[in-house]
N, C-alpha and C positions, 0 to 999 in steps of 0.2 A: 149520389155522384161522388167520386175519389176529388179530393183536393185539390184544387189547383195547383200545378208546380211548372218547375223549372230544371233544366241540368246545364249544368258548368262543365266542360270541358279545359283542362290544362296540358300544359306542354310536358310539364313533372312534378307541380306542388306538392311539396314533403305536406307537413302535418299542418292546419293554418293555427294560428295564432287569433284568440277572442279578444284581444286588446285590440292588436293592428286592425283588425276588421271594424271591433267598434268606433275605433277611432275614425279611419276613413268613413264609414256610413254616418255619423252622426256629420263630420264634414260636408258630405253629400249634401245631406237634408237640412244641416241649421236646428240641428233636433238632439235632446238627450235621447242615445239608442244602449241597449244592454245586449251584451253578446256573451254569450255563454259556451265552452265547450269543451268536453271531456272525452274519455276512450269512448270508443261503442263497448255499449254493454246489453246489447239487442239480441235477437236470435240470429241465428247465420245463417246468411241468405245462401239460401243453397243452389247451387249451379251456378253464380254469379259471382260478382267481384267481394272480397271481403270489405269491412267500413274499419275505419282505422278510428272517426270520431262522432261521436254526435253532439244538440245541441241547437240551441235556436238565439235568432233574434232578436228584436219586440223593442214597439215605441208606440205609442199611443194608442190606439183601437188593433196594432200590428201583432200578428207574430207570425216569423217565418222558422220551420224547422228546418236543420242542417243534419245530412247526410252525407261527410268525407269517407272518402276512399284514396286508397294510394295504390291503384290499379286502374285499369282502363274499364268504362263501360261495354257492354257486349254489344258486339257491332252489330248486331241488328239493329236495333235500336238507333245506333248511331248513324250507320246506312240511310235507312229510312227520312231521314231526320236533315242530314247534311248529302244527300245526294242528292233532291231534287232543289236545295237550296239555291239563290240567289249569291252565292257566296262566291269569291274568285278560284279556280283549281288549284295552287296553291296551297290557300287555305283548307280546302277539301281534304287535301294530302295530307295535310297535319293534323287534322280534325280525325282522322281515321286512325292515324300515329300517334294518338294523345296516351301520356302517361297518366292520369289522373284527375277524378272527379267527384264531383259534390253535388247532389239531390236537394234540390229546395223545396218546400210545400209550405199553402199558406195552412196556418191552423191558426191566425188570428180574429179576431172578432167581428172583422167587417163584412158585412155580405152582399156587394157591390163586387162582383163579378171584375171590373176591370179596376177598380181599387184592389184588390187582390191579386193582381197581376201588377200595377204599378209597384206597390210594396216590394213581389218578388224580382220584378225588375231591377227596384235599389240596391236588396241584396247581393247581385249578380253583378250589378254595374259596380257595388265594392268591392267583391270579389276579384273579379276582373282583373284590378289593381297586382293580384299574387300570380300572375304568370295566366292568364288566364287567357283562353285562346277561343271558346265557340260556344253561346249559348244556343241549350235546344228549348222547343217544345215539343216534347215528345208525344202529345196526344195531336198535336195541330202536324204534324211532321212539314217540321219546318227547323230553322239555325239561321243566327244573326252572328256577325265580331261582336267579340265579348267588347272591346273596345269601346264600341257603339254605344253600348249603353252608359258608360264614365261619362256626366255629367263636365260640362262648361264652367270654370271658377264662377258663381252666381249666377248660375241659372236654377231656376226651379225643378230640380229633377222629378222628382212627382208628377206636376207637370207636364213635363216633358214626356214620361215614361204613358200619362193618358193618353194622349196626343198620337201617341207611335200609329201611323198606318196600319190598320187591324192585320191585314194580309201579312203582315211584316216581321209579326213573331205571334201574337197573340190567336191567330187565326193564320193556317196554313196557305200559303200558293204554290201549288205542287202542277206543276207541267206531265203530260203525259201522250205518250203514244199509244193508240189503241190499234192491234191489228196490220192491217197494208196500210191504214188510212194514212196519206204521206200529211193532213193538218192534222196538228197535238191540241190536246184539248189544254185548260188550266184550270182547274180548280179549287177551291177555297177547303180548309178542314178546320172542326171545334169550334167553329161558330153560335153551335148551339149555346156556350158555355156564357155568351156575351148577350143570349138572348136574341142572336139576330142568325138571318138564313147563310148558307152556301150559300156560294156562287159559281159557274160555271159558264167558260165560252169556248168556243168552237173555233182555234184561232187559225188564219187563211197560211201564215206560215209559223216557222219558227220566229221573224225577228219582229211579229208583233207581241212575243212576248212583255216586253215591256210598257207598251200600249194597254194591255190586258190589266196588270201590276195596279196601271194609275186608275186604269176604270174602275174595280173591285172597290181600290181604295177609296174613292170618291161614294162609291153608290155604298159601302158599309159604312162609312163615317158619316153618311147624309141620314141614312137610315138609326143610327143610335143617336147623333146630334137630336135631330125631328123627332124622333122616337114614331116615323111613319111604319108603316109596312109596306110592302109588294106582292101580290097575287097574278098566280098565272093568270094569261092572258092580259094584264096591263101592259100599259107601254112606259115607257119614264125617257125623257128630254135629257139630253146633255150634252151641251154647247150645240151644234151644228148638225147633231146624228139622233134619234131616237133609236130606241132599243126595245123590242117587244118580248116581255117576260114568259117563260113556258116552264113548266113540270117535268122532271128526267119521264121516259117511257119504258118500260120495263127491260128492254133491250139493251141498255145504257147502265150495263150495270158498275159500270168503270164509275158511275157516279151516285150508288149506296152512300145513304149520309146518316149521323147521326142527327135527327132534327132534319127538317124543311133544307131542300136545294131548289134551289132557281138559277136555271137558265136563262143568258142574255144572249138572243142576236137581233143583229141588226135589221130593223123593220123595214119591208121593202118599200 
């Protein structure tokens, strides 16, 4: 399996600076962090954007490598990514007008799946700090404000970055129209990576969208909290509504997963 990562979007960050960064990130964390970073001296990514630096992170069991560019990611990618996001249009606009970006991967020591992503969330939430405008995952096709992730003066960013609603960067919610059908489906992406299933629902309109949002989120994070599982055909309780779990069928191919999807609808 490729590394866990992350991409940064900005609005035109010149070259970053491995002091400024260490600085802020050890801030973040209340932690000695070493930041390192020099020219690229990689091979050249061919068809793509050139890298201006490379270069990693690392504090404790961590380390995150850095991938700077002073060109814009290919918009596929970035499409993908920030189009079916949660993100206000505005920011989509911008997000797709970014001048420059930075590729994070964890290649540190820990192998706890969502410690691995907290890590690379720090990164990015320091980052952030230098003009920074839209984090992706690009395997989960998904995008948060880089904002978001910049930590509270004395909050436990760590923490905080476990915590994040799965659906919400670490695992995708990507909305979708299939066909005439005038209801969009919403489905989860990279789940597997967390050890836990898809999710999909069959939503009655567009503005239960955000209905949808809170259910995934409740039924993934009850599911790694418990460390339970879900099999088709179960049903699982939540608050007022039960929900009877089912298998995509072949026809459904809008919902091809890496790893196990489960469907939720509402049990009659």
């Amino acid at each position: 399996m490729e590394p866990a990562a992350l991409q940064l979007l900005y609005f035109g960050q010149g070259l970053l600076d491995a002091h400024a960064l260490q600085t802020v990130l050890s801030a973040h964390l209340s932690l000695s962090v070493t930041a390192e970073l020099a020219p690229y001296s990689g091979p050249v990514n061919t068809g793509g954007p050139a890298f201006a630096q490379q270069g990693g992170v690392a504090w404790g069991p961590h380390t995150v490598k850095l991938l700077h560019s002073l060109e814009p990611m290919p918009y596929g990618p970035v499409e993908s990514c920030v189009g079916p996001a949660l993100l206000p249009p505005p920011m989509k606009v911008d997000a797709q007008q970014h001048g420059s970006h930075t590729l994070l991967y964890y290649t540190g020591a820990q192998v706890e799946a969502l410690e691995q992503f907290a890590a690379l969330c720090a990164v990015a939430g320091a980052l952030a700090r230098f003009d920074g405008l839209v984090v992706l995952n690009e395997e989960a096709r998904t995008a948060c404000p880089a904002l978001d992730l910049i930590p509270e003066d004395g909050e436990d960013a760590m923490q905080t970055y476990r915590t994040l609603p799965i659906p919400y960067l670490l695992g995708g919610f990507v909305k979708m129209e299939v066909g005439d059908d005038p209801r969009p489906w919403v489905r989860t992406f990279a789940n597997h990576r967390l050890g836990l299933p898809n999710l999909a629902v069959h939503l009655h309109s567009h503005a239960d969208t955000g209905d949808a949002f809170h259910l995934m989120s409740g039924v993934l994070g009850y599911l790694r909290t418990m460390a339970e599982t879900l099999n088709p055909g179960e049903t699982i309780d939540l608050g007022e509504k039960t929900w009877l779990i089912r298998a995509p069928v072949d026809v459904e191919w809008w919902l091809d997963s890496d790893g196990p999807l489960l469907i939720l609808e509402p049990a009659a």
